[in-house]
C-alpha angles and dihedrals in degrees: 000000000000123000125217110242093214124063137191116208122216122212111193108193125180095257107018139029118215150150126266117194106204131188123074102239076058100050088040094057088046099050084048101061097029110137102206086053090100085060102037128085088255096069087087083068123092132210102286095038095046083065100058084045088055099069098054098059134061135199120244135186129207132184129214122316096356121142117249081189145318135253106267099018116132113269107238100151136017119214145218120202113228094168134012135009134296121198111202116198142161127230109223128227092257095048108260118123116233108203103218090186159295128280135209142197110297087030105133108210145173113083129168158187128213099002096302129083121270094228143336137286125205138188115260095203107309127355142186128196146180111233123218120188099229092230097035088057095047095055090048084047092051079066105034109062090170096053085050095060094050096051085044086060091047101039092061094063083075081060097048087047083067098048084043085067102040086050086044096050094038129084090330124117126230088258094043095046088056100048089053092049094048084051097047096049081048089060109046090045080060106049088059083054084255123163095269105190125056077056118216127229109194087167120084121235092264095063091039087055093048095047092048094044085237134126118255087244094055095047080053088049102043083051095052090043095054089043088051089058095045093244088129139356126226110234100180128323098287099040128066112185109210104233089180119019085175094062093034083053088055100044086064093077 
């Protein structure tokens, strides 16, 4: 009977199914050429410490709408994007999702308190990540100051996310909130040297009205508002072109 001699190997989790690729020279050869390296808290390490990097982390896929993991569960991995788009968000306690932000390729997630994750993340489409054993990562930081102070640097834009959204659902009006949100997923596209107008819109309307604390119909109408003015122009459903980057700036109060 003859044996593959290549193998994929499954992982089947309680909430997401993805692919792991496993053995170093493997992992090194990926971290090498990884595009979104430049971007990511790794990009301090040289040829020789990238890989030893390389063998504590693993490569895994997720499809649209899977769970990378839940709010409360306990926090077993962290996690760096390397493609796609990830959503995190909280359940409240009387059942209504609130949306904290989007994340993009180079975006390092997973904090937590108490042993279990603060929130849940979710695929945006496809996504690919690379995966950290919590304790595994702490002892290499424990080694690796410098490491430590770049993922000090990424790991506070979770915390800017958060004071995004207070900013976004405080004094601000609908038309100001979307403009600020066009702009901002301007912005981080552009911050990765992707292509930042036309801007893409991987999200649906529904998570773009709950992050903005706004009703399907107003983010519709705001759209069509700033379209009307020639502000910006609708390509197609997932994909806004900034007409004028000057009026949409002042639009963000």
């Amino acid at each position: 009977m003859l044996k593959p001699s290549i193998m994929t190997v499954v992982l089947k989790e309680d909430k997401a199914r993805c692919e792991l690729a496993k053995g170093d020279n493997l992992g090194h050869t990926r971290c090498a050429l990884c595009g979104i390296r430049p971007y990511s808290f790794c990009r301090c390490l040289n040829e020789e410490e990238l890989k030893v990097f390389s063998k504590i982390s693993s490569e895994r896929m997720f499809s649209d709408k899977q769970n990378i993991f839940l709010q409360q569960e306990k926090s077993k991995n962290l996690y760096n994007i390397t493609e796609g788009n990830i959503k995190i968000y909280q359940l409240l306690t009387d059942g209504r999702l609130q949306i904290i932000g989007f994340l993009y390729p180079g975006d390092f997630f997973g904090s937590y308190r108490q042993g279990k994750y603060n929130y849940s993340a979710q695929a945006i489409g496809n996504v690919k990540v690379c995966v950290f054993n919590e304790t595994t990562l702490n002892k290499h930081l424990e080694k690796n100051p410098k490491l430590s102070r770049e993922l000090l640097n990424i790991t506070a834009n979770e915390l800017t996310l958060a004071q995004d959204r207070i900013r976004v659902l405080g004094k601000l009006t609908a038309t100001e909130r979307m403009a600020n949100f066009i702009l901002n997923i301007s912005d981080q596209r552009a911050r990765i040297k992707w292509q930042d107008n036309p801007v893409s819109l991987p999200m649906n309307r529904q998570d773009i009205a709950d992050y903005l604390g706004l009703t399907i119909a107003t983010v519709s109408r705001e759209i069509t508002r700033l379209k009307t003015s020639n502000i910006i122009k609708v390509l197609n459903a997932s994909q806004i072109y900034i007409n004028d980057r000057t009026k949409l700036s002042l639009l963000c109060n």
